[in-house]
N, C-alpha and C positions, 0 to 999 in steps of 0.2 A: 340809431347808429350802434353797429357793433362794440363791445365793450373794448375791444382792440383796434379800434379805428381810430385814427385822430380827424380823417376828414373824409366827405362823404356827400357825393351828388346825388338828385335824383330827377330825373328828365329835365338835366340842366336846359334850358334852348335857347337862346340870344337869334332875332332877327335884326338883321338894319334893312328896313324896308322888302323889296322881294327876296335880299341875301339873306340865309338862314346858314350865320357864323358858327353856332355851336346846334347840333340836333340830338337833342333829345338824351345826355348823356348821363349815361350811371357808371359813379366811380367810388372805389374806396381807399384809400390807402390807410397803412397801419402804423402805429406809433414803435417808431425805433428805424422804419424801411427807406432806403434811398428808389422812390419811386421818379423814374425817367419819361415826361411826357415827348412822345417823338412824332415828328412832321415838317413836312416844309413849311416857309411863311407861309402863311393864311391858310392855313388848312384849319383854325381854330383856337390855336396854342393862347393864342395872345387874349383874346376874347375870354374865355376860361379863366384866364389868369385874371385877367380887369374882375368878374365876378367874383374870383377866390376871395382879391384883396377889396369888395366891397366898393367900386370903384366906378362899378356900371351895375342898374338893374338889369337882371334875367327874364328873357320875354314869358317864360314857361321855366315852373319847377324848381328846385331849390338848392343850397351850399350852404353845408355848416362845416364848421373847426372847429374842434375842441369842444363842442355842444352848441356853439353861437351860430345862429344864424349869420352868413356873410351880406346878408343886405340890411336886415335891421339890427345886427348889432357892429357897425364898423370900427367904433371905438374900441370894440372889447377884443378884434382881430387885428387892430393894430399893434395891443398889447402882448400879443401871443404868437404874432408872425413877423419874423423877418424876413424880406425882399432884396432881394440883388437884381437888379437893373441889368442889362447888356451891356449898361456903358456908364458904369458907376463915376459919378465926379465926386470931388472933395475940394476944398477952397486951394486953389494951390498956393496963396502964398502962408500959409500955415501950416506945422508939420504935423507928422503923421497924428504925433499925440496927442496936441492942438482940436483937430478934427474929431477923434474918436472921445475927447474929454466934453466939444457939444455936444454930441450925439448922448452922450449921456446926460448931458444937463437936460437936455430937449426930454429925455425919458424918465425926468424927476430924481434921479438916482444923487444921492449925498456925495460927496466930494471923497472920501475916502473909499467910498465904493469903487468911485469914478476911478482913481488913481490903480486900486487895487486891481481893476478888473482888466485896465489898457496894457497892467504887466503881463497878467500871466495872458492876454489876447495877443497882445505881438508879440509873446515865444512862443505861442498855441500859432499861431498863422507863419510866423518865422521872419517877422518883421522886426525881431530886438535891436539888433542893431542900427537897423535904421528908421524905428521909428520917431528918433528925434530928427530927420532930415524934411526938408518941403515935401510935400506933397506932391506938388508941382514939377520936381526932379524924379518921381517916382517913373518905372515903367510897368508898360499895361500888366504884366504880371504884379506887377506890385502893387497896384492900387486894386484887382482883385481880389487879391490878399487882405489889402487894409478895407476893400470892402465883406469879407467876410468877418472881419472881426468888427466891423462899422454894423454890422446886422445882428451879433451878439454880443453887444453893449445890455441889450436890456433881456439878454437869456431867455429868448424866444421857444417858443414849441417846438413850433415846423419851419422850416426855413425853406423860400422860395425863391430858385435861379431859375432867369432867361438868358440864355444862352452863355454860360461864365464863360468857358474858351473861346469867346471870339476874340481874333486879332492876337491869340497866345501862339508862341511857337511850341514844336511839340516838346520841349521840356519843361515849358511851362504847365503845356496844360496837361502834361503826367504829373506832375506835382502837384497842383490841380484837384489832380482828379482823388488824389493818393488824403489829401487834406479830407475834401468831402466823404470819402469812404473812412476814413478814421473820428469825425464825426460824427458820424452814425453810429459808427461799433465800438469807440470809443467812449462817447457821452449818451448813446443813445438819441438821439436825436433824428426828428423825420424831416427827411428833405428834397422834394419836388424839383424835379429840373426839368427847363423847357428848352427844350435842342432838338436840332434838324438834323445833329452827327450821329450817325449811327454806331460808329464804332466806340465813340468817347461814352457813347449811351454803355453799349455793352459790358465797358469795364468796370463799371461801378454802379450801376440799379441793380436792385433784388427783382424789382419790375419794369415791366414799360407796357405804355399804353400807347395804342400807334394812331393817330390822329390823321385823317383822311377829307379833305372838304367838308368839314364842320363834325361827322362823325367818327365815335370809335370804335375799328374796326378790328382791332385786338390787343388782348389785356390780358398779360399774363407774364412769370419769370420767360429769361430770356430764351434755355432751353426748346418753351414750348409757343415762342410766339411765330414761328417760321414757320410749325402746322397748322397755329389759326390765322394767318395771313393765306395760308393757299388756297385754305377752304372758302375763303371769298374773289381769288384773284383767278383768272382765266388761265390756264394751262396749254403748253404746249409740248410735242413729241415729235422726236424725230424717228423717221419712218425710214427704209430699206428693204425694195421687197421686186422678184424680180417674177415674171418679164415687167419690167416699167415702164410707163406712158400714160397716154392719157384716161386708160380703162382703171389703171390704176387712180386714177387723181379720182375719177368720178364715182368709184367704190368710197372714198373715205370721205368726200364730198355730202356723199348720203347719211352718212350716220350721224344717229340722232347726237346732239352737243356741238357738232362742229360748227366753228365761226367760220374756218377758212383751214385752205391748203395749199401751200406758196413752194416753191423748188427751191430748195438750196445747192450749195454747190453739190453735196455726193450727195442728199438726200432728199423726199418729201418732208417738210414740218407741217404737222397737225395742230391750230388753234383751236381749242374748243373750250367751255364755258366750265369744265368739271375731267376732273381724268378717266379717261374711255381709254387705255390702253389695251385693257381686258378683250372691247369690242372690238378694237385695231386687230388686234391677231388673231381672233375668230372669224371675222371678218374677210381679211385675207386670204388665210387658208381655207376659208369655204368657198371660196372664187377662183381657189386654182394657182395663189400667187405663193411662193415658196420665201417665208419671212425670213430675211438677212438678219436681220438690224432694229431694235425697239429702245428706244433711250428716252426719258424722260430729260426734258432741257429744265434750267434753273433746278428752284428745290433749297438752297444755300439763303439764307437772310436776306444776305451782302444785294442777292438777285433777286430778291422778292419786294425791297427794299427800293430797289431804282425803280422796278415796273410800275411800284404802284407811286409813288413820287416825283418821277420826272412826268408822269402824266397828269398830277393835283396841279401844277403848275406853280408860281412863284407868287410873293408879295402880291396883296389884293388893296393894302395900304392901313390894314388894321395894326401893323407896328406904331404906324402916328395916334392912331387912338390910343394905345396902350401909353405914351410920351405924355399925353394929355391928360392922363389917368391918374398918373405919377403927382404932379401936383398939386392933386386932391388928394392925395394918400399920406404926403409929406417929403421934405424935403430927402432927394435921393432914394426916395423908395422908403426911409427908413420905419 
């Protein structure tokens, strides 16, 4: 492991029978970085996560933290990671303080620790004022909140969220997001987020790693993960070129990459496996055809992002594994 890595896969693989959840995955991240794991449900995220927190054996290859092996050391990653759940509970008829002063008993920590550490956690999360109220009265931002400071009771390494803005509205999960990124840059601290929002992704990872039916198909700051996503995703262009018809369709028909060629309303679009624009308009013009129009369609994240996502398709039901995981790990993730 790099001496700047706090955590570090290598040909992680998880099968459940002919499903192969996680394939073959090499990852690192570095101590201090808010690295964003992104994908739809089952695309892997959750599987990943059950090995991170030692939760489930790896069918193939390995996950360490901090030096520890995540499978044969899970007490020693219990001690060193804190976990947020999607749907963090707390007792609700006990208040905020109530809750965060077990969570430290549960973590061995002395009474004066305990006392010490719930102050400055709920003005650090921004629960002071009402962290003497129930639990139970809180809202879903709030108990977000009281769950991140429920995760830094016992001053974790790396700290690991599945999906924390869910069911937040957007001021919430700007504030949210504004907490986690202060986190990092403030205490240093590395912290893993497992989300399907692309956008909440982008505000706040240094990285992301984009999670595809079990593999990962780009890894990189956010700048440059929109050129390693195209390099795998199939391409399209839209075309312009006259005299038009079907001599035309069966000129670009022929070239080598193309998947297909469909009429749009004023135009040809060109699917093919890799960008041939080059051969588009040589192509063309050595045929006679006098080139209007060459536009590359998508190119943008936002677009790169739905094609290849709305096609992984949705929940496979590995959310329920990851529930079941959970109370082996400990109460609430903790």
């Amino acid at each position: 492991m790099p001496e700047s890595a706090i955590l570090e896969t290598k040909g992680l693989t998880k099968h459940y029978g002919r499903l192969t959840a996680v394939d073959d995955l090499n990852l690192t991240i570095y101590r201090g970085e808010v690295f964003g794991l992104l994908g739809p449900n089952g695309a892997g995220k959750t599987t990943t996560t059950l090995m991170l927190l030692g939760l489930t054996e790896p069918s193939a290859g390995s996950a360490r933290i901090a030096g520890f092996d995540c499978t044969k050391n899970p007490i020693a990653i219990k001690r060193i990671v804190g976990y947020l759940p999607d749907n963090m509970s707390f007792y609700p008829h006990l208040t905020g303080r109530e809750n965060l002063r077990f969570t430290g008993r549960l973590s061995g920590l002395d009474e004066r620790t305990i006392e010490e550490r719930i102050q400055t956690l709920a003005k650090r999360v921004g629960l002071a004022e009402a962290i003497d109220r129930r639990a139970g009265g809180y809202s879903k931002g709030m108990k977000q909140r009281l769950g991140i400071a429920d995760i830094l009771m016992k001053d974790p390494e790396i700290l690991i969220m599945d999906e924390p803005t869910t069911g937040l509205d957007p001021e919430g999960t700007r504030e949210l997001m504004e907490l986690v990124r202060a986190l990092s840059v403030e205490e240093h601290r590395t912290i893993l987020i497992s989300s399907h929002q692309l956008y909440q992704v982008q505000q706040v990872c240094d990285r992301v790693g984009t999670f595809v039916k079990g593999k990962l198909i780009a890894c990189g700051p956010i700048g440059e993960l929109g050129r390693q996503l195209e390099e795998n995703c199939p391409q399209s262009a839209e075309v312009m070129a006259s005299p038009a018809g079907e001599e035309l369709i069966g000129l670009l028909r022929g070239l080598d990459g193309v998947t297909e060629v469909e009429k749009g309303r004023d135009a040809l679009i060109v699917r093919s496996e890799r960008d041939i624009r080059p051969a588009i308009a040589k192509a063309a013009v050595d045929g006679g055809f006098r080139l209007e129009h060459l536009r590359k369609l998508g190119g943008d994240l936002d677009e790169i992002y739905i094609r290849y996502f709305e096609k992984a398709g949705e929940s496979n039901g590995s959310d329920d594994a990851l529930k079941r995981g959970r109370k082996r790990f400990g109460r609430r993730g903790a």
